[in-house]
C-alpha positions as CSV (number, residue, x, y, z in Angstrom):
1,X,-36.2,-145.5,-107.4
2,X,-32.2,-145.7,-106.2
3,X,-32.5,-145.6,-102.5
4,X,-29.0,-144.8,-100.8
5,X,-29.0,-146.9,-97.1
6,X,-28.7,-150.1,-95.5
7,X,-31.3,-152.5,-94.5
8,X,-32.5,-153.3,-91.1
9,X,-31.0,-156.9,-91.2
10,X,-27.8,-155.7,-92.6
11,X,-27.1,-153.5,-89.8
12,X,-27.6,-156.3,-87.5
13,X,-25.7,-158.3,-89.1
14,X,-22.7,-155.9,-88.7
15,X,-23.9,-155.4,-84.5
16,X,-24.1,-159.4,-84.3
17,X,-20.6,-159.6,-86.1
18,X,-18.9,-157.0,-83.8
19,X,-20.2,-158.5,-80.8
20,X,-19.1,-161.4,-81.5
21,X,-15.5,-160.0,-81.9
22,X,-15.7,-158.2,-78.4
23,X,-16.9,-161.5,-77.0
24,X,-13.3,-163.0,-78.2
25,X,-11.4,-159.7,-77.7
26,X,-12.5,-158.6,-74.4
27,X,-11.2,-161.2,-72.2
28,X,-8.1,-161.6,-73.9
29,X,-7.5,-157.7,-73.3
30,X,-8.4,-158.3,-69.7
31,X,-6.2,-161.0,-69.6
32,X,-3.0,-158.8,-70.6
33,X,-3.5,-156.5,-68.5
34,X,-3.5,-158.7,-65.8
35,X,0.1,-160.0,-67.2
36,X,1.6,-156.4,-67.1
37,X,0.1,-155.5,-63.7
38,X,1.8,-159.2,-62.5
39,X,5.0,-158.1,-64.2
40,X,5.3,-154.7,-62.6
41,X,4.8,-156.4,-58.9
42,X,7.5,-159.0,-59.5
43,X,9.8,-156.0,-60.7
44,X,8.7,-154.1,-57.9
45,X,9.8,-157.1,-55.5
46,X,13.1,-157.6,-57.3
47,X,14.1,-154.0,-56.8
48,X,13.4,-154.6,-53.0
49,X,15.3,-157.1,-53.0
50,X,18.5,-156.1,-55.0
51,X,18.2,-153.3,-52.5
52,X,18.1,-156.2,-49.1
53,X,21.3,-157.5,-50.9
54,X,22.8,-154.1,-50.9
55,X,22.1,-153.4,-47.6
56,X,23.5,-156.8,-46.2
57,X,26.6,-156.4,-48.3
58,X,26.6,-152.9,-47.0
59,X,26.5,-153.3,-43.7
60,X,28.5,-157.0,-42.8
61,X,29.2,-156.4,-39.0
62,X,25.6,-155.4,-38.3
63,X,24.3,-157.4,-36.2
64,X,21.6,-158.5,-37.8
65,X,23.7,-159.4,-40.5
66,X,26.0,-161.5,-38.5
67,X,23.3,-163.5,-37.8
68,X,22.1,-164.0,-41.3
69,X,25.2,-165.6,-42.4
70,X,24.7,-168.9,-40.0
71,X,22.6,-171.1,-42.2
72,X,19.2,-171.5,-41.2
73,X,18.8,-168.5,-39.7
74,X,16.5,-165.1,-40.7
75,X,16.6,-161.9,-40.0
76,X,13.9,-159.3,-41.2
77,X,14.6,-155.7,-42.7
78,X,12.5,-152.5,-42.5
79,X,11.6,-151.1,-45.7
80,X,12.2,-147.3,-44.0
81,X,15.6,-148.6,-42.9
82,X,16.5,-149.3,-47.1
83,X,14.7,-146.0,-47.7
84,X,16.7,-144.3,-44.5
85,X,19.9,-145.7,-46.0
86,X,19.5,-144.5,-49.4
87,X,19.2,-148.2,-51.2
88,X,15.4,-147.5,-52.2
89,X,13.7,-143.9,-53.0
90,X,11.2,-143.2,-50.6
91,X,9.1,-142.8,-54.2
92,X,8.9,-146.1,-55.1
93,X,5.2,-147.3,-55.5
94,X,3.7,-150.2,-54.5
95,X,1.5,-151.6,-57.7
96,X,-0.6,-153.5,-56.1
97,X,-1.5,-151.1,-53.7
98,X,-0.4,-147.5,-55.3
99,X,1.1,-146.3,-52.1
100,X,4.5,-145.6,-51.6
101,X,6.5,-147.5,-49.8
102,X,7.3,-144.6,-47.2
103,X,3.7,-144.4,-46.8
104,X,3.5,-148.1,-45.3
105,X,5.0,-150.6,-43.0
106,X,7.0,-153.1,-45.2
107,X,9.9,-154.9,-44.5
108,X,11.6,-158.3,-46.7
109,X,12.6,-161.4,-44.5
110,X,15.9,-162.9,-45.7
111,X,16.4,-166.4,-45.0
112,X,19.9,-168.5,-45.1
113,X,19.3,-171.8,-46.5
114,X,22.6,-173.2,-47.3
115,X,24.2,-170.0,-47.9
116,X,21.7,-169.1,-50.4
117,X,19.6,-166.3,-49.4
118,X,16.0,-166.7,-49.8
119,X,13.4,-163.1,-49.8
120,X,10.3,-162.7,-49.6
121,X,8.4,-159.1,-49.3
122,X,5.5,-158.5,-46.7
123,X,3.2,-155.5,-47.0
124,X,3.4,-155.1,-43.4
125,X,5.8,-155.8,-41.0
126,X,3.8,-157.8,-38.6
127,X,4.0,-160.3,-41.2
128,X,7.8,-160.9,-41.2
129,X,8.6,-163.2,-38.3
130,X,12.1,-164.4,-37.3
Protein backbone atom coordinates (compact mmCIF):
# COMPACT_ATOMS: atom_id res chain seq x y z
CA UNK A 1 0.00 0.00 0.00
CA UNK A 2 1.64 3.68 -1.22
CA UNK A 3 0.59 5.89 1.50
CA UNK A 4 1.01 9.67 0.43
CA UNK A 5 1.96 11.81 4.01
CA UNK A 6 4.46 12.57 6.47
CA UNK A 7 5.14 10.89 9.72
CA UNK A 8 4.44 12.17 13.10
CA UNK A 9 8.30 12.55 13.95
CA UNK A 10 8.98 14.12 10.68
CA UNK A 11 6.77 16.81 11.24
CA UNK A 12 8.34 17.52 14.42
CA UNK A 13 11.34 17.45 13.23
CA UNK A 14 10.50 20.38 10.73
CA UNK A 15 8.50 22.40 14.11
CA UNK A 16 11.83 21.69 16.27
CA UNK A 17 14.05 22.94 13.17
CA UNK A 18 11.96 26.14 12.65
CA UNK A 19 11.98 26.95 16.21
CA UNK A 20 15.11 26.80 16.49
CA UNK A 21 15.61 29.37 13.61
CA UNK A 22 13.10 31.89 15.28
CA UNK A 23 15.06 31.37 18.50
CA UNK A 24 18.32 32.90 16.43
CA UNK A 25 16.19 35.21 14.22
CA UNK A 26 13.90 36.78 16.64
CA UNK A 27 16.22 38.76 18.69
CA UNK A 28 18.37 39.73 16.04
CA UNK A 29 15.11 41.23 14.24
CA UNK A 30 14.34 42.96 17.51
CA UNK A 31 17.61 44.09 17.70
CA UNK A 32 17.46 46.14 14.23
CA UNK A 33 14.67 47.54 14.90
CA UNK A 34 15.89 48.95 17.80
CA UNK A 35 19.00 50.38 15.55
CA UNK A 36 16.54 52.21 13.18
CA UNK A 37 14.26 53.59 15.92
CA UNK A 38 17.92 54.93 17.55
CA UNK A 39 18.76 56.28 14.16
CA UNK A 40 15.60 58.20 13.53
CA UNK A 41 16.00 60.05 17.12
CA UNK A 42 19.57 61.09 16.44
CA UNK A 43 18.30 62.51 13.05
CA UNK A 44 15.48 63.97 14.68
CA UNK A 45 17.99 65.78 17.17
CA UNK A 46 20.34 66.85 14.41
CA UNK A 47 17.54 68.50 12.51
CA UNK A 48 16.80 70.50 15.87
CA UNK A 49 19.80 71.45 15.96
CA UNK A 50 20.86 72.58 12.38
CA UNK A 51 17.71 74.47 13.03
CA UNK A 52 19.31 76.20 16.76
CA UNK A 53 22.34 77.07 14.43
CA UNK A 54 20.06 78.74 12.02
CA UNK A 55 18.34 80.54 14.42
CA UNK A 56 21.60 81.87 16.19
CA UNK A 57 23.10 82.80 12.88
CA UNK A 58 19.79 84.31 12.10
CA UNK A 59 19.33 86.36 14.68
CA UNK A 60 23.16 87.72 15.97
CA UNK A 61 22.00 90.96 18.03
CA UNK A 62 19.38 88.98 19.91
CA UNK A 63 20.06 89.09 23.10
CA UNK A 64 20.15 85.85 23.95
CA UNK A 65 22.56 85.41 21.30
CA UNK A 66 24.89 88.00 22.44
CA UNK A 67 25.22 86.18 25.39
CA UNK A 68 26.01 82.88 23.79
CA UNK A 69 28.97 84.11 22.11
CA UNK A 70 31.10 84.70 25.62
CA UNK A 71 32.60 81.38 26.25
CA UNK A 72 31.22 79.49 28.89
CA UNK A 73 28.01 80.72 28.78
CA UNK A 74 24.34 79.10 27.72
CA UNK A 75 21.45 80.24 26.67
CA UNK A 76 18.24 77.94 26.07
CA UNK A 77 15.86 78.10 22.92
CA UNK A 78 12.06 77.25 22.72
CA UNK A 79 11.27 74.66 20.28
CA UNK A 80 7.83 76.98 19.34
CA UNK A 81 10.17 79.93 18.85
CA UNK A 82 12.23 77.68 15.81
CA UNK A 83 8.70 76.56 14.74
CA UNK A 84 7.33 80.42 15.20
CA UNK A 85 10.31 81.43 13.08
CA UNK A 86 9.93 79.08 10.34
CA UNK A 87 13.46 77.02 10.99
CA UNK A 88 11.43 73.78 12.00
CA UNK A 89 7.72 72.63 10.68
CA UNK A 90 5.44 72.61 13.34
CA UNK A 91 5.01 68.76 11.72
CA UNK A 92 7.97 67.42 12.82
CA UNK A 93 7.48 64.23 15.06
CA UNK A 94 9.07 63.32 17.85
CA UNK A 95 10.08 59.36 17.45
CA UNK A 96 10.37 58.51 20.64
CA UNK A 97 7.40 59.98 21.72
CA UNK A 98 5.13 60.34 18.28
CA UNK A 99 3.96 63.75 19.19
CA UNK A 100 4.76 66.65 17.39
CA UNK A 101 6.90 68.93 18.45
CA UNK A 102 4.12 71.77 18.47
CA UNK A 103 2.21 69.54 20.59
CA UNK A 104 5.02 69.72 23.51
CA UNK A 105 7.23 71.89 25.48
CA UNK A 106 10.83 71.39 24.10
CA UNK A 107 13.49 73.59 23.82
CA UNK A 108 17.70 72.77 22.92
CA UNK A 109 20.28 74.44 25.41
CA UNK A 110 23.33 75.72 23.50
CA UNK A 111 26.45 75.82 25.40
CA UNK A 112 29.83 77.91 24.41
CA UNK A 113 32.68 75.96 25.32
CA UNK A 114 35.61 77.53 23.63
CA UNK A 115 33.70 78.79 20.85
CA UNK A 116 32.36 75.49 19.99
CA UNK A 117 28.81 75.18 20.55
CA UNK A 118 27.64 72.30 22.37
CA UNK A 119 23.38 71.03 22.05
CA UNK A 120 21.60 69.08 23.64
CA UNK A 121 17.55 68.58 23.22
CA UNK A 122 15.18 68.35 26.27
CA UNK A 123 11.63 67.05 25.96
CA UNK A 124 10.57 69.66 28.15
CA UNK A 125 11.66 72.88 28.85
CA UNK A 126 11.87 72.70 32.55
CA UNK A 127 14.77 70.61 31.79
CA UNK A 128 17.00 73.23 30.02
CA UNK A 129 18.62 75.34 32.69
CA UNK A 130 20.97 78.25 32.17
Amino acid sequence: MNKKGYTLVELLAVLALMAAILLVAVPSIAKQFAGIEENNYTQFKQNIFLAAESYINSNPNAADVVTLKENGKTICIATENLIRGGWIKSTLTNPKTDKKLAEQMSSIQVKNENGEYKYTYFPTTSNCTK
